[in-house]
N, C-alpha and C positions, 0 to 999 in steps of 0.2 A: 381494522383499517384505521388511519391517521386522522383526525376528523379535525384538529389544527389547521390554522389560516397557513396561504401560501406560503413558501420558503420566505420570498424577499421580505413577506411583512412582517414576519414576526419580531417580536422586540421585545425585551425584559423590561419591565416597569419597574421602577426606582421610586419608592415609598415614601414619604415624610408621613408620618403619622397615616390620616387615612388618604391623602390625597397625593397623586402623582404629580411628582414634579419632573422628571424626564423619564423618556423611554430611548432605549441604548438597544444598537442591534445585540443579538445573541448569536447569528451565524454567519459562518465566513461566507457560502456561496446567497448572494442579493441577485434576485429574476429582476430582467427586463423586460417592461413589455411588451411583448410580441414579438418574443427573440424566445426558440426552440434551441437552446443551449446544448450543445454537444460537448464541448468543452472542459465540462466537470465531472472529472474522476468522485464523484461521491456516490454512496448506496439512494435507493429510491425509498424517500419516507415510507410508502405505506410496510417496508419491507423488512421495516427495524424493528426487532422484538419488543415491543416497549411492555407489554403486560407480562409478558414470558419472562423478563428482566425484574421488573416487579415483584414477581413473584418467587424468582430466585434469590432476589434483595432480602423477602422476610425471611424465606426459608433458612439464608444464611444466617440472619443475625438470630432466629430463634435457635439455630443450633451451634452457631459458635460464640455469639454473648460477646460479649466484652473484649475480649482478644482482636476482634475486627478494626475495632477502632483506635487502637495504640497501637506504639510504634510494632512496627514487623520486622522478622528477620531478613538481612537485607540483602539475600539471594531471591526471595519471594517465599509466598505463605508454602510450605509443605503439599498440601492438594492441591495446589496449581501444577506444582513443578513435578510432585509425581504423577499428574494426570499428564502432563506434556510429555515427560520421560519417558511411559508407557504407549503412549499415543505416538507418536515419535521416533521410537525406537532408543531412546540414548538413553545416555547415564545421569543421573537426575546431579548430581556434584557437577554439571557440563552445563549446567539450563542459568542464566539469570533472569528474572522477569524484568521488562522495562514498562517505560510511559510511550509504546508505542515502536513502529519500527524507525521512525525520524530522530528520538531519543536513543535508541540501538545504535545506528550510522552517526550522532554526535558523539556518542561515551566510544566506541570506538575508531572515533579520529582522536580522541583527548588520549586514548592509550597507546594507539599505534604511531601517531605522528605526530611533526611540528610543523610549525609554519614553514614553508617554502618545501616541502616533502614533494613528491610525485606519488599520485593513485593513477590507476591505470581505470578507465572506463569504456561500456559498449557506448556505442553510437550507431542508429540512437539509440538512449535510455532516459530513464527516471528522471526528468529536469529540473527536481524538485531536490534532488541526492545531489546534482552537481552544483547548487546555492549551498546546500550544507557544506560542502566541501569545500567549496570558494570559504567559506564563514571562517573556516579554518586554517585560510592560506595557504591551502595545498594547489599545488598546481595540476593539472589535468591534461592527459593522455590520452590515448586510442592505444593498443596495446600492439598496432603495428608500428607506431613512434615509441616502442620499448629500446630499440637501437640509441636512441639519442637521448631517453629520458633520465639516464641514471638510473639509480638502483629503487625499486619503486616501492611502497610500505605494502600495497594493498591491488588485488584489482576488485573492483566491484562489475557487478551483473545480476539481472534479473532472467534468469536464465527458462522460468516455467510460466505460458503464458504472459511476458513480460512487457511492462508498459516502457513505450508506445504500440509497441508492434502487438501484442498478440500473440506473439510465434514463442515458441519453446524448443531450444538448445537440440541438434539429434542426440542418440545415444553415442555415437563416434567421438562427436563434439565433447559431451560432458565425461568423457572416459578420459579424453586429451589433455583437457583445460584441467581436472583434477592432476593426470601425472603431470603437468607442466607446473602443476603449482609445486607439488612434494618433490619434485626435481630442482627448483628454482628458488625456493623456502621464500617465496611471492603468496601469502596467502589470499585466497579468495574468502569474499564476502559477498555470501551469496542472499540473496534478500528473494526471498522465498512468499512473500505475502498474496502472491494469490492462487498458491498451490490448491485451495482447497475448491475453486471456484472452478471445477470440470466438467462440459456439459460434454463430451463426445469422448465415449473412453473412459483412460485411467487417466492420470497426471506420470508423467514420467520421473523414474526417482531421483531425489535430490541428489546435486554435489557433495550435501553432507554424507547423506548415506552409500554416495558410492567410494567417497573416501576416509571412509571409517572414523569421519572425523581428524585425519592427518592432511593439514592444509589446507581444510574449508572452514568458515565460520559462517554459521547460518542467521539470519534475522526472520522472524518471523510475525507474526501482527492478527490480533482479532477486529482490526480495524472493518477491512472488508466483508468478513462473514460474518459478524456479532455487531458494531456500529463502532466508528469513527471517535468517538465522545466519548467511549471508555477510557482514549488513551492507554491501550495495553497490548503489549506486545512481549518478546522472550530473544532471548541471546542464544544460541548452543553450540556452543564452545568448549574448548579443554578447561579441565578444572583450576590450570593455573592463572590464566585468564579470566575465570569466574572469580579467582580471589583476589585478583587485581582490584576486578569491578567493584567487588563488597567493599575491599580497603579504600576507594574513596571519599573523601573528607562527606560529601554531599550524601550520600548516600546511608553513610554513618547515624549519621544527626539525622536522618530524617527517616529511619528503621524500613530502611527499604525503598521501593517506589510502586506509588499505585496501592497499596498494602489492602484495603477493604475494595475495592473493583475486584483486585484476584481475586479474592477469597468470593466473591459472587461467581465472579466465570468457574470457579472449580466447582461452584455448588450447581450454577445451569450448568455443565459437563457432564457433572455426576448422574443426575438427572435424567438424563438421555434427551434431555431438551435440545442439546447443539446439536447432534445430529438429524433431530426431528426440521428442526430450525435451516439447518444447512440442507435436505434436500426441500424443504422449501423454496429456498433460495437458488437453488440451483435449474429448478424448475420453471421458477419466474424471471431469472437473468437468461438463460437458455431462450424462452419466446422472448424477449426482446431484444438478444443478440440477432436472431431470423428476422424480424420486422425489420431491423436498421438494412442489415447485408442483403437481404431478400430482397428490398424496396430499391436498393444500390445495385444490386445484379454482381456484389463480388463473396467471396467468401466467407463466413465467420469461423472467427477464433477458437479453436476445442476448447479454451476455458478462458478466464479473465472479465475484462471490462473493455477493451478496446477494437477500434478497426482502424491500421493502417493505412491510411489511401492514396496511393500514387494517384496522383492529379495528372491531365494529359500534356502530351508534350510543348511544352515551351510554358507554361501554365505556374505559378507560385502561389503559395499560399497566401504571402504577406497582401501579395494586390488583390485574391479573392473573399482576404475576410470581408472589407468591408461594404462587398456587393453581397455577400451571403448575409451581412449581418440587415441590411438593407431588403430582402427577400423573408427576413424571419430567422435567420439561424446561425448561431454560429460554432464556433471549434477551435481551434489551437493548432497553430502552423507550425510545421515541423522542424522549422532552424529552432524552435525550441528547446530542441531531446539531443541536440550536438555540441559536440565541446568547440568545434568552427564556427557554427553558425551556417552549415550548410545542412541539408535536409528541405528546402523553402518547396521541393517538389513534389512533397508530401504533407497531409494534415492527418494531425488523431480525431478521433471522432469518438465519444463515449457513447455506448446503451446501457451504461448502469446506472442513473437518477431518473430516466423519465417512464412511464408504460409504453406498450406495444404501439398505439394507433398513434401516441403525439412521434415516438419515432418513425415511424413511415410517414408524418408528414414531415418530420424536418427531413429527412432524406431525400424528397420531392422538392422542398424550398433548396436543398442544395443543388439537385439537378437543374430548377429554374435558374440559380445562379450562375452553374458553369455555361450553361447556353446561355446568358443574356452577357457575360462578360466579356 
C-alpha cells in the first residue's frame, strides 16, 4: 500500500544546506477539496509497483553494472526490445523504445510531416494526441472529410478499448481500415496503450498484427500498466523507419531514450513480475470499472480506463460541469475528444485513479447533479 500524503499535497522540498527553502509541486494531477475527480486519466496510487520496481532497480544494476548508466544503443537496450519482439510478435529491427507513447506521436509527426500536412483522426478520441498534433501544425480531419482534405500523411486511432469511449474497433472494422490503408499507402498509427488492460475476454488483435506490419505503425506505452513516470514506451515499425528514428540528431547525442528505465522494465519482465503485476491490475481496475457502471446503471468497458456517457436529451456537458463540480465531482466534457468541438452530449468519466466505494459515491454526486440541474 502507498502510505504517502494525498496526491494534491505532496511536494518536493528544495534544500539549502539543511533547511527548506521552497517546496515545488512534483505532480501534474492537484485534488480539490471535496471534488470526486473523474476527470483524470491516471493509475490509482496504491496500484503502482513501487517496491516491485525497487527491487527490479537493484536486481538490474547488480546484473548489468555499468552499462545502465551510459549512453545506450539508440534503438533501446537489447532485453527490452527482444522481450517486446517476443511478447509482440515482431521483428525486433521493427521495435524502437521511446520516452513514452506522447514521445512516439511527436517523433513521428517530426518524420512523417510538415507543418500545414493533414492527419486524419477518430472522433471522438485522444484529445491530448490532437494538442500534439496541433503543436505541429498539422491540420486535422475526421476521415469522412478525407474527400476534401488532400492527400493525408497519417490517420491516427485508438482502436482497442480507446479513450474516450471504451469501445474497441469490430473485427470487420479493423480488417477494412487495414486494407484501406495498404490500398491508399495512408498509413495508420495505431496507439495501442491499453491493449493490455482486459477485464472481459481477450483484447482483440491489433491492426499491426493483422497487417503484418504493411501499413500500420503501432505505439505502444507502459505508462498504464507499469506507471506513468517511467516515461517509456515503444514504436513497431518497419526497420526503415526504425533507422530513420536512430538517425536523429537528438537521439544520437543522447544513446538512446530512456536508456536505464528500459533496462529496468526488461529485468521486471524477465522476472515474471509484469505479468504478476498485470493480473493484479487487471483485477483491481475490473472492480472499479463495476462500482463506477453498476452505481450508473450503464455498461462497462471489456478493458481500459474509461466510460462514455451520453448525457439525456437536450442536456451538455459544458453547462453540467459546474453543478457536478458544485455536488462533489467532476469529469471532462466531451467537445473535448472532437476536432469541431462537438460531442458537448457526452462526458468521460474515468475509474482508473480512485477505489471502488469513493467511485460509487462520485457516481451518486453525479446523479444528484443531473436531477438538480
Amino acid at each position: 500500500m502507498n502510505d504517502d500524503p494525498t496526491l494534491g499535497q505532496v511536494t518536493a522540498r528544495v534544500m539549502c544546506k539543511t533547511r527548506p527553502v521552497a517546496q515545488l509541486p512534483i505532480l501534474q494531477f492537484v485534488a480539490r477539496p471535496g471534488i470526486l475527480d473523474l476527470g483524470w486519466g491516471h493509475p490509482r496510487p496504491e496500484l503502482l509497483p513501487v517496491a516491485e520496481w525497487r527491487a527490479a532497480t537493484a536486481a538490474m544494476l547488480d546484473t548489468v553494472g555499468w552499462p545502465a548508466l551510459t549512453y545506450g544503443y539508440a534503438a533501446g537496450p537489447g532485453p527490452l526490445v527482444e522481450w517486446l519482439a517476443a511478447r509482440n510478435g515482431t521483428d525486433p529491427a521493427g521495435i524502437f523504445v521511446t520516452a513514452g507513447a506522447s514521445q512516439a506521436l511527436t517523433l513521428l509527426c517530426q518524420l512523417l510531416t510538415e507543418p500545414g500536412d493533414t492527419v486524419l483522426v477518430d472522433t471522438p478520441t485522444y484529445h491530448l494526441a490532437l494538442r500534439i498534433f496541433r503543436d505541429h501544425g498539422l491540420r486535422l480531419a475526421t476521415p469522412r472529410d478525407l474527400s476534401g482534405a488532400g492527400v493525408a500523411k497519417f490517420l491516427y486511432t485508438v482502436p482497442t478499448f480507446g479513450n474516450p469511449t471504451g469501445r474497441s474497433l469490430s473485427a470487420d472494422a479493423r480488417i477494412s481500415l487495414v486494407r484501406a490503408a495498404q490500398r491508399s499507402g495512408v498509413p495508420v498509427v495505431e496507439d495501442d496503450t491499453y491493449r493490455e488492460l482486459v477485464y472481459d475476454g481477450t483484447a482483440p488483435p491489433s491492426l499491426w498484427e493483422l497487417s503484418g506490419g504493411d501499413g500500420v505503425i503501432r505505439v505502444g506505452s507502459f505508462a498504464k500498466t507499469v506507471g506513468p513516470g517511467l516515461r517509456l514506451g515503444w514504436i513497431d515499425a518497419g526497420s526503415e523507419l526504425v533507422r530513420r528514428l536512430v538517425g536523429l540528431g537528438y537521439v544520437d547525442s543522447g544513446g538512446g531514450v530512456n536508456h536505464a528505465t528500459a533496462f529496468t522494465m526488461a529485468t521486471f519482465a524477465a522476472s515474471g513480475e509484469y505479468e504478476r503485476h498485470l493480473a493484479r491490475l487487471r483485477a483491481a481496475y475490473r472492480e472499479q470499472r463495476d462500482a463506477l457502471a453498476g452505481q450508473l446503471g450503464v455498461p462497462g468497458p471489456a478493458g481500459g480506463w474509461f466510460l462514455w456517457l451520453r448525457l439525456p436529451a437536450g442536456r451538455t456537458g459544458s453547462a453540467l460541469l459546474p453543478v457536478a463540480e458544485a455536488h462533489g465531482v467532476s469529469f471532462v466534457e466531451g467537445s473535448r475528444f472532437t476536432v469541431d468541438g462537438s460531442g458537448d452530449d457526452h462526458i468521460r468519466l474515468s475509474f482508473s485513479m480512485l477505489p471502488p466505494a469513493e467511485l460509487a459515491e462520485a457516481a451518486r454526486r453525479l446523479q444528484s447533479a443531473l436531477a438538480a440541474d
